[in-house]
FIVO-432001 format. One record per atom (N, C-alpha, C): x, y, z; residue in one letter. Coordinates in steps of 0.001 Angstrom, whole numbers, padded with zeros to 6 digits, always signed. Example, Ala and Ser with C-alpha at 12.3 -4.5 7.8 and 13.67 -1.06 7.14 Angstrom:
<sites>
+013190-005690+007800A +012300-004500+007800A +013200-003300+007800A +012850-002250+007080S +013670-001060+007140S +012900+000030+007870S 
</sites>
This chain:
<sites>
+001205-010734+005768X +000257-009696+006091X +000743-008395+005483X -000156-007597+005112X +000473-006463+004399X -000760-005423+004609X -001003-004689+005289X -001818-003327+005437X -001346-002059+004892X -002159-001346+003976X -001898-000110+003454X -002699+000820+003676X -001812+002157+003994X -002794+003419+004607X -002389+004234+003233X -003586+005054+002619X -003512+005942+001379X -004008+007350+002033X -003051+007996+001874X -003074+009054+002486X -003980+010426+000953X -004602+010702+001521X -004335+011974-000314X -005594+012986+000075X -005738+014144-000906X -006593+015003-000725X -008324+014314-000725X -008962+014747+000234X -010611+014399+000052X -010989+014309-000983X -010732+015505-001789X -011612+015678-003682X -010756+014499-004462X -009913+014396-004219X -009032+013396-004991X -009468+011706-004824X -009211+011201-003509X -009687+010208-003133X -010445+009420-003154X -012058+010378-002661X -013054+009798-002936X -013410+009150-003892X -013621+009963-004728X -014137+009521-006417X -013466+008522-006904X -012258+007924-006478X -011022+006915-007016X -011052+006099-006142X -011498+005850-005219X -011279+005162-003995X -011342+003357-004452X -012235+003169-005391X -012288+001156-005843X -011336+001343-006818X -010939+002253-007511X -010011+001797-008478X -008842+001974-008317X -008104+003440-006874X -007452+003011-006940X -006761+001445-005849X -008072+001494-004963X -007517-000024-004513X -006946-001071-005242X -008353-001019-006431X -007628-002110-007298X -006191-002301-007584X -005852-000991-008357X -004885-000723-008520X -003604-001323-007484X -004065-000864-006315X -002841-001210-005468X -002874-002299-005349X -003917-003148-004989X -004024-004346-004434X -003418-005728-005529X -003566-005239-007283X -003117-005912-007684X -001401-006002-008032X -001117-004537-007355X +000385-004873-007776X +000810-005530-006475X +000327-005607-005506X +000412-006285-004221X +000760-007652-004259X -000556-007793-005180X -001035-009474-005488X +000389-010305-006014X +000231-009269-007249X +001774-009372-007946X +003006-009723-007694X +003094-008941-006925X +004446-008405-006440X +005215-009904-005702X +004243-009688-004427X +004252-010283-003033X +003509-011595-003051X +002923-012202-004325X +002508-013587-004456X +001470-013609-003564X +000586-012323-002930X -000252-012390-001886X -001619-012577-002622X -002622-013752-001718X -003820-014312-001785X -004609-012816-002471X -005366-013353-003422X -006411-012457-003621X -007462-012088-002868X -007836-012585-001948X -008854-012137-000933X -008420-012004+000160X -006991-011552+000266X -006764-010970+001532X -006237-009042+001083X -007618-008552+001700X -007025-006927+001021X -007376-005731+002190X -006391-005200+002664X -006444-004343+003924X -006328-003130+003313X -006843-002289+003100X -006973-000833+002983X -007538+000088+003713X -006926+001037+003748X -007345+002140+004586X -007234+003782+004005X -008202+004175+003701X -008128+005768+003212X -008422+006709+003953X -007559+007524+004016X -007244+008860+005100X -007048+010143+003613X -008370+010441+003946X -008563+011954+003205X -008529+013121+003850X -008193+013928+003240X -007327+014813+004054X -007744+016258+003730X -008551+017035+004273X -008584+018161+003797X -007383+019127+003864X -007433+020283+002319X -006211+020881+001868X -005876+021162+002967X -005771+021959+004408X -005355+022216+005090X -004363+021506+006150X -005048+020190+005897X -004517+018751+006490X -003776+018126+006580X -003159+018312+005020X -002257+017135+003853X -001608+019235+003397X -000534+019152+004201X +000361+020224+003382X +001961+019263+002353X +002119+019802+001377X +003156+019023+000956X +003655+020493-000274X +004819+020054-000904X +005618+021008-001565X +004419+021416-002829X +004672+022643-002989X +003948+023025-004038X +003847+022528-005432X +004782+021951-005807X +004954+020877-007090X +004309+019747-007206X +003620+019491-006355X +002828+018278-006200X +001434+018427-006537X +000646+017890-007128X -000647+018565-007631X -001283+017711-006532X -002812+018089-007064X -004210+017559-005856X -003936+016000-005870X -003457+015637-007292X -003296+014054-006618X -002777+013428-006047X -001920+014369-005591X -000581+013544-004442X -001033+012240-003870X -000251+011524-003695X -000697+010396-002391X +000540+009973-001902X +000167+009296-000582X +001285+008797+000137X +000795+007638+000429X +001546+006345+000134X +001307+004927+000273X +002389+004862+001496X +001847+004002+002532X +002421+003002+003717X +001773+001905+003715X +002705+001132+003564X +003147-000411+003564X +003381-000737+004730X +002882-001390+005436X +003155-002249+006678X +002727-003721+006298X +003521-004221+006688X +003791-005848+006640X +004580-006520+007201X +004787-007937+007436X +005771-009022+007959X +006866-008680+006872X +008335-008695+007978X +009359-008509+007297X +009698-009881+006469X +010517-010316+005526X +010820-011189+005084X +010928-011412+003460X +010284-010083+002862X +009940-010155+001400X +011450-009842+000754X +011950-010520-000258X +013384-010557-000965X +013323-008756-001432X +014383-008224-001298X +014761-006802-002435X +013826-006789-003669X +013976-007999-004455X +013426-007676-005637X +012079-007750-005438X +011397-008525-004745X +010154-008275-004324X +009533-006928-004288X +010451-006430-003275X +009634-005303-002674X +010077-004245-004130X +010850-004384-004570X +011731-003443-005463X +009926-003574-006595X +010215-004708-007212X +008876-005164-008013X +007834-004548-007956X +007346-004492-006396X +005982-003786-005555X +005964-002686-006212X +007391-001836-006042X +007131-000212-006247X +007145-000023-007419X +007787-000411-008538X +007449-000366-009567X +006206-000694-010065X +005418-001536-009733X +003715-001854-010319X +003705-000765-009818X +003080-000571-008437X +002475+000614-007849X +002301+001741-008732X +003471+002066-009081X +003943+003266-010080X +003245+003395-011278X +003479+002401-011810X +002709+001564-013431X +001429+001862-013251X +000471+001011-012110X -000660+000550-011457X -001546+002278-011632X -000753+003071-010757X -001292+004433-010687X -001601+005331-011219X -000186+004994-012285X -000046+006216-013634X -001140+005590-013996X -001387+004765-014666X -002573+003877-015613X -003655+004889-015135X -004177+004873-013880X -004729+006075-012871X -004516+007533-013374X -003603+007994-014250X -003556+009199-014175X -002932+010352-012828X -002289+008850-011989X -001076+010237-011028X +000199+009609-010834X +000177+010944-011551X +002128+011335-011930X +003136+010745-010690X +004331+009950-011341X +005233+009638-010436X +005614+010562-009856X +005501+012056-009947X +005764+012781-008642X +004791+013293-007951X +003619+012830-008351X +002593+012580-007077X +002453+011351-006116X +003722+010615-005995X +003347+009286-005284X +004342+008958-005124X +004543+009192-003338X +005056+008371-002486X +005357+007336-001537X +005756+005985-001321X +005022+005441-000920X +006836+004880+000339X +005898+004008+001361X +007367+003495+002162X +006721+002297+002763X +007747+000796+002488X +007062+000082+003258X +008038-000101+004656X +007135-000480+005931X +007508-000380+007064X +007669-001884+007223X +008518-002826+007376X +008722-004522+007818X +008341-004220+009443X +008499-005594+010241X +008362-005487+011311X +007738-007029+011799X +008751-007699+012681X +008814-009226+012745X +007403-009665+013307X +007212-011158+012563X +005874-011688+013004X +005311-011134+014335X +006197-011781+015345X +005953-011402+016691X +005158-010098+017080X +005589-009313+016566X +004957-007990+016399X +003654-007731+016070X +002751-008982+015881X +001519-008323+015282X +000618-009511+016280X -000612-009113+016230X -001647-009683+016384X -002760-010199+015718X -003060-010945+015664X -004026-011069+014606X -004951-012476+014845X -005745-012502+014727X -007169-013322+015050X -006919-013874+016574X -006602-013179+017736X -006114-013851+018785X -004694-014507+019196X -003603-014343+017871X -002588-014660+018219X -001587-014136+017802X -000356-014078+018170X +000670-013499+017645X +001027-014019+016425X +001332-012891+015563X +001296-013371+014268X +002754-014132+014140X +003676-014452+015015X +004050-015752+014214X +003811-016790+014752X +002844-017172+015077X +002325-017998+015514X +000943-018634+014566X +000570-017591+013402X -000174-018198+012760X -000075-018783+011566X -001117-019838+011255X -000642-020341+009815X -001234-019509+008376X -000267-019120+008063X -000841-018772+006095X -000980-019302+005240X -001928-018815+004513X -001585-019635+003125X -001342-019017+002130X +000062-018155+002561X +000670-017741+001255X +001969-017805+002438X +003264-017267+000997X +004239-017126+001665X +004546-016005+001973X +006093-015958+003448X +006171-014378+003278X +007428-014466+002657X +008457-015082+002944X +009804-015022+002027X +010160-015444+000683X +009461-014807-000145X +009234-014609-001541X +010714-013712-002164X 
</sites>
């Protein structure tokens, strides 16, 4: 399981919003060997007043969170951030507009279609 919250300015966001999913979702795909039709996104636009961050950062800033089942190898996740990076620039925002952190956190911990998520079956892996 892997849910992502994209944090970034309103004017920025909007207008980018399918591509840059794409974007993320395929370095996801990538990365993490995760099913193509499983894609959780969430965009939180932020008016300027909203989203304060250091002045060096232009309107495209964004902030990626990663939440997912713990279990993905270093290089995995290492992999992730690098597409991401790749994925975005391609996008036109600068590696110092983009931050991102993923949060692990054991099956048990989640819920999902009525059951605790380790309790359910996937069909992908998580210890990649």
């Amino acid at each position: 399981m892997a849910q992502i919250k994209i944090y970034g300015h309103r004017e920025t966001l909007n207008p980018k919003r399918a591509d840059l999913s794409n974007a993320i979702h395929s370095a996801v795909v990538k990365a993490l060997s995760y099913p193509e039709d499983k894609r959780f996104h969430r965009f939180i636009a932020l008016d300027e007043g909203d989203f304060i961050h250091p002045v060096e950062r232009s309107n495209n800033y964004l902030i990626l969170e990663i939440l997912m089942f713990e279990g993905r190898s270093k290089e995995a996740k290492k992999q992730l951030i690098r597409l991401l990076y790749q994925n975005l620039g391609d996008l036109g925002i600068a590696a110092d507009d983009l931050e991102l952190v993923m949060i692990e956190t054991p099956r048990e911990n989640w819920g999902i279609r009525g059951l605790p998520g380790d309790e359910l079956s996937l069909n992908y892996k998580v210890g990649i």
